[in-house]
DRENLUM-453901 format. One line per 4 residues: number of its first residue (from 1); their letters; for each residue x, y, z of C-alpha. Coordinates in Angstrom, 3 decimals, always signed. Example, Ala and Ser with C-alpha at 12.3 -4.5 7.8 and 13.67 -1.06 7.14 Angstrom:
! DRENLUM-453901
1> AS> +12.300,-4.500,+7.800; +13.670,-1.060,+7.140;
END
This chain:
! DRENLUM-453901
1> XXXX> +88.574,+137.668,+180.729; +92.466,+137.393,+180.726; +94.426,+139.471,+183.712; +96.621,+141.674,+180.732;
5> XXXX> +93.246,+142.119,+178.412; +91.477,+143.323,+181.653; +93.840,+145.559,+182.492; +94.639,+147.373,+179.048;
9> XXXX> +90.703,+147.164,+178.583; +90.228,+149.170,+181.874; +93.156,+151.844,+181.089; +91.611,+152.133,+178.176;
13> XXXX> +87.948,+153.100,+179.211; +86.943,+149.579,+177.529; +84.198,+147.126,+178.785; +85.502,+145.091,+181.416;
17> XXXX> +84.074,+141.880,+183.217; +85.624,+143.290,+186.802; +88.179,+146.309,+187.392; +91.543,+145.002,+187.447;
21> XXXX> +93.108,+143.927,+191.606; +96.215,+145.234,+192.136; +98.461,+147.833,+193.925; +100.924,+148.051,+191.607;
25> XXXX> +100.051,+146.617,+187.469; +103.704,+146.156,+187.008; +104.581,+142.435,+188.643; +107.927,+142.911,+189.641;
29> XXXX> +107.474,+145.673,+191.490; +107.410,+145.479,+195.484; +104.411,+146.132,+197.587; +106.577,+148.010,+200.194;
33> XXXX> +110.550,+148.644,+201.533; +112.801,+145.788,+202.179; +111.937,+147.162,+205.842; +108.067,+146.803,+205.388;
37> XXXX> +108.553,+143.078,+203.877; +110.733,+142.133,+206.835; +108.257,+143.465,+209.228; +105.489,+141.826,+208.137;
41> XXXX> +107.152,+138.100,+207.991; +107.560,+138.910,+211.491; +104.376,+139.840,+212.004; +102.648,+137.383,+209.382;
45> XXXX> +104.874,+134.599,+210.845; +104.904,+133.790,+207.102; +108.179,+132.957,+205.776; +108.495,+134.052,+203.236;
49> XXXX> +105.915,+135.720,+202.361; +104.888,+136.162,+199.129; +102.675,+139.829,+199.157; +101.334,+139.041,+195.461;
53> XXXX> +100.693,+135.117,+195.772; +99.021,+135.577,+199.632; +96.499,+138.105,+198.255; +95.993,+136.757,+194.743;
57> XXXX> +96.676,+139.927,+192.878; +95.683,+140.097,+189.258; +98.681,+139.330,+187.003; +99.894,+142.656,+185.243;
61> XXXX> +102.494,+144.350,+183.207; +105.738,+142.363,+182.479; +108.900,+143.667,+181.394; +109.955,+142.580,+178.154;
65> XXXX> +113.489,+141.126,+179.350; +115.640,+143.600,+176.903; +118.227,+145.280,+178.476; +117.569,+148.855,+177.996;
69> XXXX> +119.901,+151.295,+180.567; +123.963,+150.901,+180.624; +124.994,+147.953,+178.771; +127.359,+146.099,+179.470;
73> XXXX> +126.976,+147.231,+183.489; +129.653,+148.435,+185.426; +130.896,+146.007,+188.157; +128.834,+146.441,+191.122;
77> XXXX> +130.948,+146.845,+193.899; +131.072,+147.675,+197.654; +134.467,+150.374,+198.302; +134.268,+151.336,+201.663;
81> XXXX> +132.139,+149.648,+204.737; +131.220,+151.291,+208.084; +129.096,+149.913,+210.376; +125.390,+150.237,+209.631;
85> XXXX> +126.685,+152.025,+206.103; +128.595,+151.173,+203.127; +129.574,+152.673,+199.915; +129.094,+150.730,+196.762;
89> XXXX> +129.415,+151.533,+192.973; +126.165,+150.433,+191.262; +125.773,+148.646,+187.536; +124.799,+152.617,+186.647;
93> XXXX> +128.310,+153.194,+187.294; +126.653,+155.508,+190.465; +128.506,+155.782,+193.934; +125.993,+155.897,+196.628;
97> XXXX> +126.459,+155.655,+200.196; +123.386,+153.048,+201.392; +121.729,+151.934,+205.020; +122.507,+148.177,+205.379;
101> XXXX> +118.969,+147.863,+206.041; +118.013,+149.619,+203.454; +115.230,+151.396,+205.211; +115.627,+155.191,+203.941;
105> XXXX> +116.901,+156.328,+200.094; +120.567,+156.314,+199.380; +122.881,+159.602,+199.732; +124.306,+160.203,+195.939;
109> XXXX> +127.985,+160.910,+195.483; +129.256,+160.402,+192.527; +127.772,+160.093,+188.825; +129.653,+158.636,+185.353;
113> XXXX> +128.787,+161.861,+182.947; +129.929,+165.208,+184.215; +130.165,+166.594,+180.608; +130.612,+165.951,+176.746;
117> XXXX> +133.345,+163.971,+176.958; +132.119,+161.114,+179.529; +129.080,+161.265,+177.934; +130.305,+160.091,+174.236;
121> XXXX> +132.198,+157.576,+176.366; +128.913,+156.486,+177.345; +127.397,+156.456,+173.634; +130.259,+154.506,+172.729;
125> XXXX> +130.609,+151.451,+175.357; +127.412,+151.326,+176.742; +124.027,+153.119,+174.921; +124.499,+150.303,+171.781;
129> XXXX> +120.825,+149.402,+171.248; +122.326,+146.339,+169.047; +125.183,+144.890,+171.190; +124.406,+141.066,+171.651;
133> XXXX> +124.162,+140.789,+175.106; +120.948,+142.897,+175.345; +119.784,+140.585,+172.941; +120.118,+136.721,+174.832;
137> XXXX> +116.353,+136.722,+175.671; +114.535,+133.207,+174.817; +111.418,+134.568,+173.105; +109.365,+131.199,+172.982;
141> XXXX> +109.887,+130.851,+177.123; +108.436,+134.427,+177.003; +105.419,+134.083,+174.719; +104.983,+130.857,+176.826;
145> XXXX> +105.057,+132.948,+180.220; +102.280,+135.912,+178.955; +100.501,+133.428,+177.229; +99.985,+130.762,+180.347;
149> XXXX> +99.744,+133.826,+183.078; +97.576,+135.695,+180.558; +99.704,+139.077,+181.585; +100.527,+141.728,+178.917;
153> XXXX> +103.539,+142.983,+177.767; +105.792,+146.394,+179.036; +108.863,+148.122,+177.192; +110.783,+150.522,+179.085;
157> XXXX> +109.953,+150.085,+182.712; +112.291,+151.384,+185.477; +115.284,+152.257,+182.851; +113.761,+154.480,+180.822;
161> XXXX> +113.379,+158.275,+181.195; +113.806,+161.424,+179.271; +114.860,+163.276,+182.063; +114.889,+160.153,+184.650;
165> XXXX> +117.971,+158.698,+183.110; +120.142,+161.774,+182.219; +119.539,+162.785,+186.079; +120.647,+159.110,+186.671;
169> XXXX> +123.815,+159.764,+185.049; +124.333,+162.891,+186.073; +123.069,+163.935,+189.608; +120.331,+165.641,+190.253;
173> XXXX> +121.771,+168.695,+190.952; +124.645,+168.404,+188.065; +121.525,+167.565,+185.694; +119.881,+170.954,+186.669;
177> XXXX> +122.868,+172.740,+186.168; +123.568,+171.607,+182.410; +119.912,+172.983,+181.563; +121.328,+176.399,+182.024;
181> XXXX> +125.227,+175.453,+181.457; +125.317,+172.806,+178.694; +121.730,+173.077,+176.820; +122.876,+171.136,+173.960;
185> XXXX> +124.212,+168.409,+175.907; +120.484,+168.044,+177.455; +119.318,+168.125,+174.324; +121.942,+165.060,+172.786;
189> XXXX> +121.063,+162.758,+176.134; +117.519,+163.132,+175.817; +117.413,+162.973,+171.845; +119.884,+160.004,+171.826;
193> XXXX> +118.771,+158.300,+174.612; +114.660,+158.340,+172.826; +116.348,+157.216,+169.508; +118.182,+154.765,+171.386;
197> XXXX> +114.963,+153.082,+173.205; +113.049,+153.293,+170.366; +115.416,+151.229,+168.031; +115.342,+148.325,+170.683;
201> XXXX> +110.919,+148.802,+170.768; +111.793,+148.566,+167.011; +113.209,+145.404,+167.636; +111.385,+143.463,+170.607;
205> XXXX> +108.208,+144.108,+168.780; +109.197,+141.667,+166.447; +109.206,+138.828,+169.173; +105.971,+139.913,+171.744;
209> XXXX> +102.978,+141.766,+171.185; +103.472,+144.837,+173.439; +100.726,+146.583,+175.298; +102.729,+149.274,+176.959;
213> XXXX> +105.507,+151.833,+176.878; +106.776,+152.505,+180.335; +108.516,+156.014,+181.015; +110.165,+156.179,+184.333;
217> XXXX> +110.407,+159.984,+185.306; +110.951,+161.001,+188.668; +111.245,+164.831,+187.944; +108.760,+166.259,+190.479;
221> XXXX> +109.180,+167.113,+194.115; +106.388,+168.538,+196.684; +106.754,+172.101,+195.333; +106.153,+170.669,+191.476;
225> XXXX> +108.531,+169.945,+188.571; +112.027,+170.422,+188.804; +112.085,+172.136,+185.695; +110.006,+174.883,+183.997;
229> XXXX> +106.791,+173.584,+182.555; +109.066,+175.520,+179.263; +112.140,+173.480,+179.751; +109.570,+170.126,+179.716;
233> XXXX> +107.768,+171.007,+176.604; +111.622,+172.542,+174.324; +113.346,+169.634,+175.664; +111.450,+165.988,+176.448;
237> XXXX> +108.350,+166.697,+174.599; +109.798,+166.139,+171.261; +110.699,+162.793,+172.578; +107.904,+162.432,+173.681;
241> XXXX> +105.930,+162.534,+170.028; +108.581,+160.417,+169.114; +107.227,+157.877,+171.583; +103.481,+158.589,+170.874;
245> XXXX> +104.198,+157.960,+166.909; +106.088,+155.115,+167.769; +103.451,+153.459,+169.928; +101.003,+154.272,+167.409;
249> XXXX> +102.500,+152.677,+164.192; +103.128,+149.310,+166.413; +99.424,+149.674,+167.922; +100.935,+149.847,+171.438;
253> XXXX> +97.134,+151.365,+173.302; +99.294,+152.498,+176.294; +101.845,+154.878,+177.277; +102.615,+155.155,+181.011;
257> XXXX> +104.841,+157.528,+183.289; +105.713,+157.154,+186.395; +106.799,+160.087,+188.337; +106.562,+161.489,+192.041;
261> XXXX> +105.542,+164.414,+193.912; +103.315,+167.490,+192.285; +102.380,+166.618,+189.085; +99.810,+169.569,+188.108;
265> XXXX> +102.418,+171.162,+185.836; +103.550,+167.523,+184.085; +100.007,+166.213,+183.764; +98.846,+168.180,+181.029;
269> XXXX> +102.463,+168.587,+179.182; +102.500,+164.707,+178.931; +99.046,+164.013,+178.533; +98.377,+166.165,+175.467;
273> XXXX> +101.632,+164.543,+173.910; +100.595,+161.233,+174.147; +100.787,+160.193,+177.630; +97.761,+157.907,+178.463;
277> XXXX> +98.553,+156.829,+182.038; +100.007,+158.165,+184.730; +101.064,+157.484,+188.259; +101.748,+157.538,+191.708;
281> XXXX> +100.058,+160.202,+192.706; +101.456,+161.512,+195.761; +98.909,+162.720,+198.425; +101.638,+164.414,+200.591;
285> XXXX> +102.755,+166.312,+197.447; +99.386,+167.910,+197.247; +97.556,+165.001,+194.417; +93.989,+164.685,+194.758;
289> XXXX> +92.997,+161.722,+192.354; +89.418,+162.976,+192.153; +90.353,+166.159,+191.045; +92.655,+164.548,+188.333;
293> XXXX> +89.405,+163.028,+187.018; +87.486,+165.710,+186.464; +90.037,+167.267,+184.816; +91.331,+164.558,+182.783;
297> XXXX> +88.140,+162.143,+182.286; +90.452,+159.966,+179.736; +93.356,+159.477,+181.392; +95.016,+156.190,+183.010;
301> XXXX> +95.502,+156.822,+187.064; +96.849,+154.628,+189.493; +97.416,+155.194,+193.539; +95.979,+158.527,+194.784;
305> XXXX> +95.628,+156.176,+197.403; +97.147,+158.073,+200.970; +99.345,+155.252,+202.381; +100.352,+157.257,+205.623;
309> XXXX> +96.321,+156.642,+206.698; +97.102,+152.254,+206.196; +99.723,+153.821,+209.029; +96.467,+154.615,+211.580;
313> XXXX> +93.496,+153.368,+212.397; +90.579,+151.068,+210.188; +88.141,+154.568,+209.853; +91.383,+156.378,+208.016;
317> XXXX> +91.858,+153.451,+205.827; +87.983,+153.440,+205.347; +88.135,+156.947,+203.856; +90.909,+156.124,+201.089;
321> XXXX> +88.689,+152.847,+200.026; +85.879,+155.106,+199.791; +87.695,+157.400,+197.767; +88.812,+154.167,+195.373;
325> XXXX> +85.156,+153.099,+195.054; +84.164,+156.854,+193.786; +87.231,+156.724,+191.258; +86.274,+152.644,+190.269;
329> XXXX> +82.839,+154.144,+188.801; +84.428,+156.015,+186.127; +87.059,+153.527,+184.883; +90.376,+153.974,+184.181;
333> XXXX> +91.973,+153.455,+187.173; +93.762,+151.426,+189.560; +93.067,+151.691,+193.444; +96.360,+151.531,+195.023;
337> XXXX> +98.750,+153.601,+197.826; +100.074,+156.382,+196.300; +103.540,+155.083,+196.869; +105.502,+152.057,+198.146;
341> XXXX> +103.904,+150.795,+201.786; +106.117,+152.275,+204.439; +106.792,+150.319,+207.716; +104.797,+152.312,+210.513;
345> XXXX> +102.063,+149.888,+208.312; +100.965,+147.119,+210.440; +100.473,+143.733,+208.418; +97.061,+143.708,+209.888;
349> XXXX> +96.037,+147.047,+208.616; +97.429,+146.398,+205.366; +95.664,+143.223,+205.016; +92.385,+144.984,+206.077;
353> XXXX> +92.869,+147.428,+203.090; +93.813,+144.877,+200.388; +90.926,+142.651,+201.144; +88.578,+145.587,+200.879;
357> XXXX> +90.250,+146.558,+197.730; +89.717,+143.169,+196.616; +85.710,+143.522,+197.170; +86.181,+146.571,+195.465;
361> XXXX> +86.981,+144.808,+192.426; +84.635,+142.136,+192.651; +87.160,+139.203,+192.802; +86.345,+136.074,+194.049;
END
């Protein structure tokens, strides 16, 4: 059996040969920080090292190469520089200031839509789901790719997000604000920004066979969802349907979110409106995989996995890969660290959990 049919099989509570090896299904996305990669060269004395190729990881999700955030970019650029810091503008048109190392998140402080106005700006120059340079892809050298790797097929990834992307352009906090300040704004972004994504699905559809719709949230911290389980369901969840309906005309089987921290009040809010898979399930913010299952015996998890225990000693990782091999038995799911790998992980402890992952999936 194929890596992509595996893996869509398994999400799907279909008859697999093996369950699926991976820590993350979506290829491009990192095992760990920029600091956890650097530390484990050193350690590894592999240079470089390549985390997917060295363990062998199942091939998963790739990104249909679309375009799908601000188009054209804004010129990334670095305008001001102090020591271990620097400030740089971002292709989001976002001003962050950013470790050199890059070994904690960035501090936000500026975003491109502060109201009406720069938002219809943004409409304008840079939301155009037809402009030609989203479109330069070469279709046969993509076929060609899924086809000889045997991976499926994801539209949206990282870019898209009902809420994810209006935060992007707004701020967090200046996002939270126009809930309560400019309602109907929300309501534009999030409305546009669905018709928007689903006009380029519309259109990549007609090149690769698609096996996912990728929503990339980020609206939940430790204490739960930054908004009102009521603000979720009057604002995104229309979008939402529109994505379900979508997926479900085109035969897409999956729909996948991606969001952070406490997710008890989002679970149920995006399951019941089409949501199929869901992850990273944070530990720290209170997640309990097993408890997700019961709950939800048809939904799509990955991680639940707690990546501060890869941090200690081989009897802490030994609990999480018991906890995998309970969830494996049911299907469905994806045994992985709830999170990116941070660098308190030794290279030898991670290597100790992957390979036992590995046996956990039966792969040779």
């Amino acid at each position: 059996m194929r890596d992509g049919e595996r893996l869509v099989r398994w999400l799907t509570f279909q008859e697999v040969d093996r369950p699926p090896y991976y820590t993350s299904p979506f290829t491009q996305l990192s095992l760990g920080w920029d600091t956890t990669h650097d530390q484990w060269q050193r350690e590894s004395g592999l240079r470089p090292l390549n985390e997917r190729a060295y363990f062998n990881l199942d091939f998963g999700f790739e990104r249909v190469p679309v375009p799908m955030h601000v188009f054209p970019p804004f010129q990334r650029e670095v305008v001001e520089s102090h020591g271990e810091f620097y400030v740089e503008r971002d292709e989001r048109g976002i001003l962050m200031r950013q470790r050199r190392d890059k070994g904690s998140i960035p501090g936000f402080l500026q975003h491109p839509v502060k109201g009406w106005d720069d938002w219809e700006v943004m409409k304008k120059e840079r939301f155009n789901p037809d402009h030609p340079g989203r479109w330069t892809a070469d279709w046969d050298a993509v076929n060609g790719y899924l086809e000889a790797t045997g991976s499926a097929a994801v539209l949206g990834q990282g870019s898209c997000g009902v809420f994810g992307t209006p935060r992007d352009m707004m701020g967090a906090e200046g996002v939270l604000a126009a809930f309560i300040e400019q309602p109907a704004l929300v309501h534009d972004m999030m409305d546009y920004l669905t018709d928007f994504w689903i006009r380029i699905f519309d259109r990549a559809t007609e090149h690769v066979k698609v096996s996912c719709i990728h929503i990339w949230e980020d609206m939940a911290g430790r204490q739960g969802s930054l908004i009102s389980p009521k603000m979720v369901r009057d604002f995104m969840m229309p979008n939402y349907r529109k994505i379900r309906d979508f997926a479900r005309a085109k035969g897409i089987p999956l729909i996948s979110v991606d969001t952070d921290g406490n997710v008890a009040e989002l679970v149920p809010l995006m399951h019941e409106n089409g949501v199929n898979f869901i992850f990273p399930f944070e530990v720290q913010a209170g997640c309990d995989i097993e408890d997700y299952r019961r709950k939800y015996p048809r939904l799509g998890i990955a991680g639940g996995l707690d990546k501060r225990a890869l941090a200690k000693d081989r009897a802490a990782i030994d609990v999480e890969l018991a906890r995998a091999e309970r969830m494996l038995k049911h299907r469905g799911y994806l045994a992985g660290p709830d999170h990116l790998v941070p660098p308190d992980v030794s290279w030898p402890n991670f290597v100790y959990f992957m390979t036992e992952l590995r046996k956990l999936a039966g792969k040779k």
